[in-house]
N, C-alpha and C positions, 0 to 999 in steps of 0.2 A: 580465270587465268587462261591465257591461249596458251597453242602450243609454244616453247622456244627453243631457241639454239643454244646449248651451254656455248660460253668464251671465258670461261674460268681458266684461268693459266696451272691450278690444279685438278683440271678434268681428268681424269683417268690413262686417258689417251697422249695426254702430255707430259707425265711422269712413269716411266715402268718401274719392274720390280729392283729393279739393278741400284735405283735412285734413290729409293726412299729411305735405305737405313744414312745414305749424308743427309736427304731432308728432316732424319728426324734428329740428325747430332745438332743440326744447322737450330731446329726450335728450342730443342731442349738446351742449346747454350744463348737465346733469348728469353729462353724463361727464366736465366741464371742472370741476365744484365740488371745491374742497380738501378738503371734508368726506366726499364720497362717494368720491372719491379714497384718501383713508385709512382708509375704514371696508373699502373694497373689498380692496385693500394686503392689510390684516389677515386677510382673510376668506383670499385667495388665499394666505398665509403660510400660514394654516393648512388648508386642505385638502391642498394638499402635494401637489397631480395630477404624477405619476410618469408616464415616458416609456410610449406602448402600455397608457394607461389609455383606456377607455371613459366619454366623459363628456355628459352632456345641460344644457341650459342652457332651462328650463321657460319661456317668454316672453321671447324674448330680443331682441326689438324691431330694432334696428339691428345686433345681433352684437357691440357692442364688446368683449363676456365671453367671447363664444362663441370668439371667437379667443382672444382670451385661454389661454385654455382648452387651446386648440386646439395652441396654441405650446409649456403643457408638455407635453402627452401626444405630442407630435411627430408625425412621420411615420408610427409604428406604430400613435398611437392613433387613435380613432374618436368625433370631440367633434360633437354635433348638436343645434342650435337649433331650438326649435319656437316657431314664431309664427305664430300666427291671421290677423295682416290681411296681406293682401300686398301692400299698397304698401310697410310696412315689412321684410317678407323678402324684396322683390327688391334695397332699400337694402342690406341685411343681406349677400344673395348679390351685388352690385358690389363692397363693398367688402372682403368676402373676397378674391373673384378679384382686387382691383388691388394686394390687399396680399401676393398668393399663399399664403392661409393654405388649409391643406382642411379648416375648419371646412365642414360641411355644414348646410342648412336646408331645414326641411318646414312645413308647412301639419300646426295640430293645435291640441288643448285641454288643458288642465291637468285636466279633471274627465275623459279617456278617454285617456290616452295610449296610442298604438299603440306597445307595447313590451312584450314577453313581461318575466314574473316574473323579478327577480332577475338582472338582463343586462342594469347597468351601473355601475361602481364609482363614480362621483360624479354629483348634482346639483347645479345650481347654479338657484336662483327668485330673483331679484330685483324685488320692488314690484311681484307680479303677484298677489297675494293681497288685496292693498287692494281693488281692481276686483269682486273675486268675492263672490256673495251665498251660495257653496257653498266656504267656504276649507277647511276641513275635509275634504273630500271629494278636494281637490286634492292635499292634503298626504300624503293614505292611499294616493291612485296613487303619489306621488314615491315613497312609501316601498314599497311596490309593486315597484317597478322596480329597487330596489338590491338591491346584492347583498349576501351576507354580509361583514362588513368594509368594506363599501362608506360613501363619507362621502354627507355632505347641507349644504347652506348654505341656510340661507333667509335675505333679507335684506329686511326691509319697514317703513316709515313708520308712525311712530300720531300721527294729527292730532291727538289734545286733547293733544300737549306741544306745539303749536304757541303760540307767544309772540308779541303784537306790541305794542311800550312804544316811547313813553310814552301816559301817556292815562289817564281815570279806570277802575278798572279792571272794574267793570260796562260799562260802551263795548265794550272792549276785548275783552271775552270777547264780545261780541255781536261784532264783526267776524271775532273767529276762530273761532265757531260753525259758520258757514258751510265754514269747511275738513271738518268733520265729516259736513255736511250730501253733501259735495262724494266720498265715497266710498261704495263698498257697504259694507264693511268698515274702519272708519276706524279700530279700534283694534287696527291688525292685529298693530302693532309685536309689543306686550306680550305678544300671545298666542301667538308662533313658536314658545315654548319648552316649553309646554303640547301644542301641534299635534302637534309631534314624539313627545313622549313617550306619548301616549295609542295612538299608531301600534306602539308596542314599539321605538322608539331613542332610542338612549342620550346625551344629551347634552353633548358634552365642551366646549364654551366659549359664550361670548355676550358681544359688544361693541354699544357704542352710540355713535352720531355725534351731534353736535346741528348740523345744516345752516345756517349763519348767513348771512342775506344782509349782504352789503357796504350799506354807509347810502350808498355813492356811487353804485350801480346797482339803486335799490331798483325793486319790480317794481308800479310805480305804478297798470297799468291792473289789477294782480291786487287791490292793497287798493281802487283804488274796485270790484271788482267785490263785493269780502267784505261792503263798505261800503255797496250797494245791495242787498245780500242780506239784510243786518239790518233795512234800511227796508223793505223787499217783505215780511219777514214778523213785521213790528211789533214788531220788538225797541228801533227807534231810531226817531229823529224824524228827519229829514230837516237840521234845526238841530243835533241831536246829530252827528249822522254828518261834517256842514260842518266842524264846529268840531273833530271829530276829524282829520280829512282836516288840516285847519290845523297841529295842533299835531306832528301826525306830520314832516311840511314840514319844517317849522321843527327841528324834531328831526332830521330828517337833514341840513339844510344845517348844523350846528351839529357834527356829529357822532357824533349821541349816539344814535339811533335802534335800536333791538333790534326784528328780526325772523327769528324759527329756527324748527324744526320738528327733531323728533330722530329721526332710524333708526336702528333694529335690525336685528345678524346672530345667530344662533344656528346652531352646525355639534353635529352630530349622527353617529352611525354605525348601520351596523346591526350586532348581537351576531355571533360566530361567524365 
């Protein structure tokens, strides 16, 4: 490994302390969505982590996987969270220790991980590739670091399947533009299963979630901000954007409001 430059959009330097208790209300209520919930389910079906496995969790923010993890490799195994900012790995390391898991965590990058070649049987990256303006380069350490027979999970967001209806639908793609605008990598989803394989692993499954907001808790100050993103760079009039903002309203007191975004997993092995 040479030296590198983090461009992790979670490097330390890009979130202070002021941030991190909304970053971590912000995970802790994806850890609650049914959609991630079941895409995750699936992902952990199929890795299949065996008691006295070795397992890494690439950005693992508040730990909820890491334990995870951590629970089947048990006692024997050796499950370790790498997260960059640490106000979210000392969250990470509380709520280990109060749950008694020995998931362990370190201070680290996805573009250099401190890990010799081929020493350790599972990864786990969840939506830390979107952030990254080098996802490629992340993907070549994960794969790096396993070992033969060793699995891989990547599991990440592509913002243009983001949907938000009703609405005309020129509007419409102008509000959800801005999701696009709003990642390094916004089309990360689609491209997990490509990443993997240009690395030399082999890929044995891929599922997709489509993340639905509820129309009774919809995330109101997220679409005026999508909605002010379109005005700021003269996709909408100010008039247009009004009378969108209206008809959304209306659309959700009613019932009937559609807004999703869809995640991808793809698990992978290496040969031998």
């Amino acid at each position: 490994m040479g030296e590198t430059e983090p461009v992790s959009g979670f490097r330390r330097q890009n979130i202070g302390v002021a941030d991190v208790q909304r970053l971590v209300a912000a995970l802790d209520q994806q850890d609650a969505a049914a959609g991630v919930r079941r895409l995750r389910a699936w992902v952990h079906e199929a890795l299949a982590v065996r008691a006295g496995e070795r397992a890494l969790d690439v950005g693992c923010g508040t730990g909820s996987q890491t334990r995870r993890l951590a629970d089947a490799a048990g006692p024997e195994g050796d499950v370790l969270g790498i997260e960059p900012n640490p106000g979210l790995r000392a969250v990470a390391e509380e709520r280990a220790a109060a749950s008694g898991s020995p998931a362990r965590f370190t201070d680290g990058d996805a573009l250099a991980l401190a890990l010799p070649d081929a020493s350790v049987d599972v990864v786990w990256c969840e939506r830390v590739l979107q952030h990254l303006t080098e996802p490629d380069r992340a993907v070549a350490e994960m794969a790096r670091v396993l070992r033969p027979g060793g699995r891989i999970a990547l599991l990440d967001t592509d913002w243009a399947t983001t949907i938000l209806h009703p609405g005309e639908p020129d509007v419409m793609a102008a509000f959800t533009s801005a999701a696009l605008a709003g990642a390094a990598n916004p089309h990360s989803g689609r491209r997990l299963a490509g990443q993997l394989a240009q690395t030399g692993l082999v890929i044995d499954d891929r599922g997709s979630q489509a993340l639905l907001q509820d129309h009774r808790s919809v995330p109101w100050p997220l679409v005026r901000m999508l909605g002010a993103s379109a005005v700021r760079r003269g996709l909408l009039t100010e008039e247009q954007r009004d009378r969108a903002y209206a008809g959304l309203e209306e659309a959700a007191g009613q019932g009937g409001l559609h807004m999703s975004v869809t995640m991808f997993a793809v698990i992978a092995h290496r040969p031998g």
